[in-house]
C-alpha positions as CSV (number, residue, x, y, z in Angstrom):
1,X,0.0,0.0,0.0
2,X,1.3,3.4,-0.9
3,X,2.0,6.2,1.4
4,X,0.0,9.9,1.5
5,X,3.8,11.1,0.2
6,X,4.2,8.5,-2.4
7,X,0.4,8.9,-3.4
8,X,1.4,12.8,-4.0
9,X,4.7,11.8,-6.2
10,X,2.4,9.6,-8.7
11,X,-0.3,12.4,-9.0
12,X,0.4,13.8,-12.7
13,X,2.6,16.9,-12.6
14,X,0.1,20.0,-13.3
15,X,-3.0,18.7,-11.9
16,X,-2.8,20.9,-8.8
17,X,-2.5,23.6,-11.1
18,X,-5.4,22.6,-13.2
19,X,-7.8,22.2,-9.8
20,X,-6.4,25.8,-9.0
21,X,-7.3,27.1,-12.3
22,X,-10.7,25.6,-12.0
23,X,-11.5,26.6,-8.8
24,X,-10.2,30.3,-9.7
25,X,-13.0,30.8,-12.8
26,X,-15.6,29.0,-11.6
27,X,-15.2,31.9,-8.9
28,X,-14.8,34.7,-11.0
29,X,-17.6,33.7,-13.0
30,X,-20.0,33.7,-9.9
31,X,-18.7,37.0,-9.3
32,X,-19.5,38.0,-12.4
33,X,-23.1,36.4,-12.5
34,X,-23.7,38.3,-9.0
35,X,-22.1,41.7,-10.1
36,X,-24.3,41.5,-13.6
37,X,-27.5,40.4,-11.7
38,X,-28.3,43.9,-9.7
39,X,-30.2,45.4,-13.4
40,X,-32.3,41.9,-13.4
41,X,-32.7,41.9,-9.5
42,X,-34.5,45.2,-10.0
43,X,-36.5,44.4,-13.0
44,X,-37.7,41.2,-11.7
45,X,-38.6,43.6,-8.0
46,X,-40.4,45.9,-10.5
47,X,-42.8,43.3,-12.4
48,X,-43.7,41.5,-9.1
49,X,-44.8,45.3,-7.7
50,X,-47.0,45.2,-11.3
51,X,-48.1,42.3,-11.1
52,X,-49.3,43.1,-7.5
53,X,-50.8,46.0,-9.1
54,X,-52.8,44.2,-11.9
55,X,-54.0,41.6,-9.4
56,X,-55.4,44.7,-7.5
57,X,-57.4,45.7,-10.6
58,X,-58.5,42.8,-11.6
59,X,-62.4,42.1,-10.8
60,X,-62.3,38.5,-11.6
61,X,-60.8,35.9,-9.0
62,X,-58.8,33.5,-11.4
63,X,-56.9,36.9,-12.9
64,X,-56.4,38.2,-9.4
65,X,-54.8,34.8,-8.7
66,X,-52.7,34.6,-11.5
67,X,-51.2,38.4,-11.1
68,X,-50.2,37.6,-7.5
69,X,-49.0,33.9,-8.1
70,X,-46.5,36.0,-11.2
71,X,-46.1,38.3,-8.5
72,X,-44.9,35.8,-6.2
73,X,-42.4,33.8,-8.6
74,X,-41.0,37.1,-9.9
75,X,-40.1,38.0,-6.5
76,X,-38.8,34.5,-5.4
77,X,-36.4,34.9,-8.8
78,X,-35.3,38.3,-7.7
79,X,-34.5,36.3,-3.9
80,X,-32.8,33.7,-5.5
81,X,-30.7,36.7,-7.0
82,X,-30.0,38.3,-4.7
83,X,-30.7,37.3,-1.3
84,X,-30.1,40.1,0.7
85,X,-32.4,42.8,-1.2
86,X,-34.6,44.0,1.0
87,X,-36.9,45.3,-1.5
88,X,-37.2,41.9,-3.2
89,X,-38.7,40.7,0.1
90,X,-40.9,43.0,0.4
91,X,-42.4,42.2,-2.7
92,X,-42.5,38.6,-1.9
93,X,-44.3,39.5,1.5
94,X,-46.9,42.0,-0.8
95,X,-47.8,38.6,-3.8
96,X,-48.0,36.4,-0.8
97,X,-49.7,38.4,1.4
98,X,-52.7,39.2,-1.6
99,X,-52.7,35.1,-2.1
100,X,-53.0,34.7,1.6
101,X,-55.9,37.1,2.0
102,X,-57.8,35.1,-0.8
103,X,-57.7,31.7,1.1
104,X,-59.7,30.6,3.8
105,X,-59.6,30.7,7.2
106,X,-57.2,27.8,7.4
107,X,-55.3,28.5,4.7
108,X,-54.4,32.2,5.9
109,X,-53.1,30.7,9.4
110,X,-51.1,28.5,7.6
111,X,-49.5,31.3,5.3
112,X,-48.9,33.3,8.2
113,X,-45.4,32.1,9.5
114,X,-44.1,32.8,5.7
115,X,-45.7,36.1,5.7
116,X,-44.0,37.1,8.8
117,X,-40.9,35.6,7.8
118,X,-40.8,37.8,4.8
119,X,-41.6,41.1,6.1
120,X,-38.9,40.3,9.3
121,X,-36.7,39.8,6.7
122,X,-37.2,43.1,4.9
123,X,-36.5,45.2,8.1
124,X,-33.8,43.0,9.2
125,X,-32.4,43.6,5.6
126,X,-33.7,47.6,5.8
127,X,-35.1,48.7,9.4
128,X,-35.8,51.9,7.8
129,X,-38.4,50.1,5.0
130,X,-41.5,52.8,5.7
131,X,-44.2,50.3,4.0
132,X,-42.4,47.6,5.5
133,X,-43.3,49.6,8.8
134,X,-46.4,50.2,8.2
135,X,-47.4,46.3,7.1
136,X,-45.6,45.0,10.3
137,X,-48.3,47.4,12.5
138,X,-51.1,46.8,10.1
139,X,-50.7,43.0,10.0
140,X,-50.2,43.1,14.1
141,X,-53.7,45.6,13.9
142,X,-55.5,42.9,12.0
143,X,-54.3,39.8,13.5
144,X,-56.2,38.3,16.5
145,X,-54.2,38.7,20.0
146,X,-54.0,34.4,20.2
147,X,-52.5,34.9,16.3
148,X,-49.8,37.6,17.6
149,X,-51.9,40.9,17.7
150,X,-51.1,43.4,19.2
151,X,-51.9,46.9,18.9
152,X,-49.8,48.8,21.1
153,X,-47.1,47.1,19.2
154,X,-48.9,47.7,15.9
155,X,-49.2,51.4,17.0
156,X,-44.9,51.8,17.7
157,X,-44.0,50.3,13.6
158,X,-47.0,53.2,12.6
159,X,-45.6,55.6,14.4
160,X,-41.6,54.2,13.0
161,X,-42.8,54.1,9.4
162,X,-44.3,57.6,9.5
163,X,-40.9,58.9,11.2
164,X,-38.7,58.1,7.5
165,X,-41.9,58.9,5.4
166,X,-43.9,61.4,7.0
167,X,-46.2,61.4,3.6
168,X,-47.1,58.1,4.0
169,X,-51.1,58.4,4.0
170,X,-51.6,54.5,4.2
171,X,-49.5,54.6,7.9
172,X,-51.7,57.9,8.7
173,X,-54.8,55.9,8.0
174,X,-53.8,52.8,9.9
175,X,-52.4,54.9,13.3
176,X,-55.8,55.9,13.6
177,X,-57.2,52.8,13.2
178,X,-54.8,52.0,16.2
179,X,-55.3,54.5,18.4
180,X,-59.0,54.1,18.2
């Protein structure tokens, strides 16, 4: 049996080399892929925020569901991309938040926890997201108290969002809601 020292003297001259060659493109080339992906990134971000959009005016159901179901794979494309774009969440959080609030009962407790784990993402990603904000207070002003509402909590990301966009009628709107 050969030794580690004699396995190393039988390896072919150059292979190292190759490996390191290898190794060295394959990471330039992600690089490159990451550095050229910011344009598609933010074109993907913009047709999920349209496609959120068309699903809004949209009358009929199946249309609705299809705008926010494009909505939602646009988004998850632009994650995939580039993971830590906060704004790429938060249009995740907006397709799957409009396909949550068509299902049922069940079906919206279950989409909860992906929900939340979206829009926590967005502020961890961007703590200074105003519609972020303002969807963390109004989805802890619409949830039940046994589901994680809680309005006085609800009322601080209002009162947050409205501190880096004071313009923000929807926040405005929703403080109100909270302080009544």
């Amino acid at each position: 049996m050969a030794s580690p020292s004699t396995m190393r003297a039988e390896r072919p001259r150059g292979s190292r080399t190759r490996y390191r060659t290898f190794v060295l493109s394959v990471a330039i080339l992600h690089l490159l892929c990451a550095t050229g992906s910011a344009g598609d990134v933010r074109a993907l971000v913009d047709q999920a925020f349209k496609a959120v959009d068309r699903g809004d005016a949209e009358s009929e159901t199946a249309r609705k569901r299809e705008a926010y179901e494009a909505a939602v794979h646009d988004a998850e494309d632009a994650v995939r991309l580039e993971e830590s774009n906060a704004e790429a969440h938060y249009a995740l959080f907006c397709g799957l938040g409009r396909l949550t609030e068509m299902r049922g009962p069940l079906g919206r407790m279950l989409g909860l926890s992906r929900l939340r784990s979206e829009l926590d993402r967005t502020l961890a990603l961007n703590p200074r997201h105003s519609e972020a904000l303002a969807a963390k207070g109004e989805m802890l002003l619409r949830l039940p108290r046994l589901l994680g509402g809680d309005a006085e909590e609800a009322e601080r990301y209002l009162r947050q969002s409205l501190v880096y966009d004071p313009t923000f009628w929807r926040a405005r709107v929703l403080l109100v809601q909270a302080l009544l």
